[in-house]
N, C-alpha and C positions, 0 to 999 in steps of 0.2 A: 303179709299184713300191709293193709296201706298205708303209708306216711303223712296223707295229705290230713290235713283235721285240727291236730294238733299244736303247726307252725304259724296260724290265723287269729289262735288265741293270744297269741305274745304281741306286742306291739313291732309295727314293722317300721322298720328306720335305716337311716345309713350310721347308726351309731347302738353300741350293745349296751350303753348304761341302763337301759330298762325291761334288759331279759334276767336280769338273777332273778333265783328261785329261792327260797325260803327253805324248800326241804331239803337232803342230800340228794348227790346225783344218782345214787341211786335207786331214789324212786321213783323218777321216771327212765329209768334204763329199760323198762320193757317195753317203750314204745319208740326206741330209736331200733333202726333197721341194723342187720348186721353188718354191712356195708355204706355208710352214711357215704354220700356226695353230696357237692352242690347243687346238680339238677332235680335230686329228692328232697333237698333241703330249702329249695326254691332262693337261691343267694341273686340269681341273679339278677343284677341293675340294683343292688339292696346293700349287699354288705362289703365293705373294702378290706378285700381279705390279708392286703399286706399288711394293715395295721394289727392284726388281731392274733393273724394265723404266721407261724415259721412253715418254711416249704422245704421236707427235706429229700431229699434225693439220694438214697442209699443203693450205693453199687449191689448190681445184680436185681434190685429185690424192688419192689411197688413203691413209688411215691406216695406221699401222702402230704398232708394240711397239720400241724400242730400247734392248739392253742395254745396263745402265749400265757406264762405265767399273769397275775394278777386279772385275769379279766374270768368271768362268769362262765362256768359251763350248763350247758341247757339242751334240751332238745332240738332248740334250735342253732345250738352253738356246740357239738359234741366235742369231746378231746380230740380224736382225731378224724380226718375228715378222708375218703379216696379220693382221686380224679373220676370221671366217669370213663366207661368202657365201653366202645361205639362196637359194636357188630356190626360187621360188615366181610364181605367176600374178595374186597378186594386185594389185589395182588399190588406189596409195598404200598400200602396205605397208612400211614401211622399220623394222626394228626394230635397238636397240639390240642390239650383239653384242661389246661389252666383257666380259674374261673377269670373271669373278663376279659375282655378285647385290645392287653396292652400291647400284645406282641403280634397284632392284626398286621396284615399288610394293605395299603388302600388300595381299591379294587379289586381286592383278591380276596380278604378274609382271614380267616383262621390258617398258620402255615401247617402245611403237610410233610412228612418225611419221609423216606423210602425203608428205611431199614429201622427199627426200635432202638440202635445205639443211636442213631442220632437223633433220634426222640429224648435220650434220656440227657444227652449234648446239651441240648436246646433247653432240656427245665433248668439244668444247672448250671449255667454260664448267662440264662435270661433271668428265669425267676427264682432261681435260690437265694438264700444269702452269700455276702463275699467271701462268711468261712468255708463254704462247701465248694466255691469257683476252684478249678483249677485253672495253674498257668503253668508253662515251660520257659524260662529262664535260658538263655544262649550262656555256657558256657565258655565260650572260647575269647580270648584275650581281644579286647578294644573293639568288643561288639557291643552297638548299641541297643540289644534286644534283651540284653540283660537290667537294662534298666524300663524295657517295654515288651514284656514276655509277650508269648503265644495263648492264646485261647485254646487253641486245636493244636493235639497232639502230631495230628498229620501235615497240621503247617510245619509246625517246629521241623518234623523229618524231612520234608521238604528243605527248608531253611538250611540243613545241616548239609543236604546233599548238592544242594544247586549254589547253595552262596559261600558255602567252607570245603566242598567237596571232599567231606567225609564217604566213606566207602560201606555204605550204608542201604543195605539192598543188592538193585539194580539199574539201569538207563530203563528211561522210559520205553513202552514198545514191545513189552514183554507179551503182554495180554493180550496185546490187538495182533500179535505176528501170528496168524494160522495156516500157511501156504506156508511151502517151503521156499521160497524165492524169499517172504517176508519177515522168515523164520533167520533168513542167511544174512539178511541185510541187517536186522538186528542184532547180527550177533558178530559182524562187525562194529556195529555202534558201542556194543559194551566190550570191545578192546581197547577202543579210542576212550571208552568211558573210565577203565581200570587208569586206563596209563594216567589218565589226568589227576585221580584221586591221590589225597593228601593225607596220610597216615601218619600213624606214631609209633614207634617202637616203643613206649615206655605206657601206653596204653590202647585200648580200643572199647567203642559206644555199643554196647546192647541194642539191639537192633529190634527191641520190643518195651524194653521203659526206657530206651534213649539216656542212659546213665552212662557216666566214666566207668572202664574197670580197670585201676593200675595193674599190669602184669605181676610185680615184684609182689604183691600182696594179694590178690586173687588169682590169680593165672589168667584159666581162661574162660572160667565160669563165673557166672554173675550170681551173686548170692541173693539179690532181692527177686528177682523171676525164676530163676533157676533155670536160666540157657547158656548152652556154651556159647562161644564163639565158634562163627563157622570155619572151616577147611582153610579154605581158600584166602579170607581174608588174615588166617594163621601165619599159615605159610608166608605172603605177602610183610607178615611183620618178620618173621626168620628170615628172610631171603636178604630183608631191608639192615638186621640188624651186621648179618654174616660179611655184608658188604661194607658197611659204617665200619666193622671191628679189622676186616682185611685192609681197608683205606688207612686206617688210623698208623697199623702197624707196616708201611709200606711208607708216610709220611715221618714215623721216629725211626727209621734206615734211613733216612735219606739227611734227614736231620747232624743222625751220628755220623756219616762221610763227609758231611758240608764239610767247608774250611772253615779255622775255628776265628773269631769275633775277635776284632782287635781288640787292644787294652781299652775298657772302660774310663780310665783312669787319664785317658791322655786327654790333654786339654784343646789338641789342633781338630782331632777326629772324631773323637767323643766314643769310639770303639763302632764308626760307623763303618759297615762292611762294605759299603761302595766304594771307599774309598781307594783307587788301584794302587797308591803307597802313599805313604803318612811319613814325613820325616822325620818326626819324634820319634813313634813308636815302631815303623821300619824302614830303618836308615837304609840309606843305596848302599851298594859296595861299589859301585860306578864310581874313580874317582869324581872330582869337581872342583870346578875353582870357584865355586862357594861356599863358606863357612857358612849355614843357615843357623847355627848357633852363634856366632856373632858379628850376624849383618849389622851394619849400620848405615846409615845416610852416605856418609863419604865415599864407599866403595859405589853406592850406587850411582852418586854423580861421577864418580869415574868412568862408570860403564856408559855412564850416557854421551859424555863428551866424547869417547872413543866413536862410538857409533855414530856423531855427528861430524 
């Protein structure tokens, strides 16, 4: 059934105070289409849909337009509204189909996208509301990105791996090595790439929602995605800890042989172990012809006239 007809009779404006209807909505529900859009609904260059419509963006599933509370539903204003759906043949074509031309580019037009996730990117971080934005937050100590999150999830991973060198993935070069000369040279790059990386023994990041997972209280599975941790980056944390706990116990040996701390107590050395003797605390057995317990002035201008 056609739509056109119906939308001519309402007064047409950039404001909807003069579309309510008198009767309930539904009785005119038999002449809205079962797919309402904007280009059936003729909105455009007419109505500002940010004021009127919420744009929600539900993971997995179809956007759509929903009127906001207090304002008139009508046939020309339905509850909820689709995007339009372009047929077309082409290969990674996905364009933006939000009504009006806010997120145009100059010269260019309406932006395109290759893959539908980053179609569905682009409505919710441009045109959704700020409840539905996602951001990623830098966890890590006296970063400033935690006070100026990521937009994309893929910067964040990025972020983590080139500027914290978390161990997270791979080196770049993975994808493009197809030759084996290019295959060889890569795979030196990620030895130099392992050795560089910054790990923790007391945790490791999911490497698909980029979360902490404390070892002592998860192990090694992430309870919000449900992946382990991989092999490799496992082992890397045993290897790391076996070595921490041989070092430690290798340092309280060596500790327990030391010679032991002079007297705390003494007032010339203060129990400082550099000291090669301490007359207080250990006396020479060397005789001396000094009493250093009861030097005085007089003996020392002795000593000096002698020597002069």
């Amino acid at each position: 059934m056609s739509t056109q007809g119906y939308i001519d009779s309402y007064p047409i404006a950039g404001s909807l105070q003069g579309l309510a209807l008198d009767s309930p909505s539904h009785a005119y529900a038999e002449y809205l289409p079962s797919r309402p859009t904007p280009e059936i609904l003729g909105w455009e260059g007419i109505l500002k849909v940010d004021e009127y419509y919420n744009f929600l963006v539900p993971k997995g599933k179809e956007p759509c337009l929903e009127l906001k509370k207090g304002f008139p539903e009508s046939p020309f204003t339905p509850r909820t509204v689709f995007l339009h759906r372009e047929d077309t043949e082409i290969k990674n074509y996905h364009p933006c189909q939000y009504p009006g031309s806010r997120c145009w580019k100059p010269n260019i037009g309406r932006p395109v996208f290759g893959r539908p996730a980053d179609l569905e990117r682009h409505y919710r971080q441009v045109h959704a509301a700020d409840d539905q934005k996602e951001c990623w937050r830098c966890d890590r100590q006296n970063c400033n990105r935690d006070k100026e999150p990521f937009t994309r999830k893929d910067h964040f991973r990025d972020h983590l791996k080139d500027f914290h060198k978390e161990d997270i993935g791979y080196c770049k070069g993975e994808k493009t090595a197809t030759s084996s000369a290019e295959k060889k040279k890569w795979a030196a790059k990620q030895k130099i790439w392992e050795a560089e990386r910054v790990i923790s023994v007391q945790w490791w990041r999911c490497a698909k929602c980029l979360r902490r997972v404390y070892i002592t209280e998860q192990g090694w599975h992430c309870k919000a995605c449900k992946r382990d941790c991989e092999l490799p980056r496992r082992e890397a944390r045993e290897a790391k800890r076996q070595y921490s706990d041989t070092k430690v116990q290798a340092s309280s040996s060596y500790s327990s042989n030391a010679r032991p701390t002079l007297q705390s107590t003494c007032s010339t050395c203060n129990g400082n172990e550099y000291w090669e003797k301490c007359y207080e605390c250990q006396p020479s057995t060397e005789s001396s012809q000094y009493n250093y317990n009861t030097w005085d002035n007089s003996q020392w201008n002795r000593d000096i006239d002698e020597v002069l």
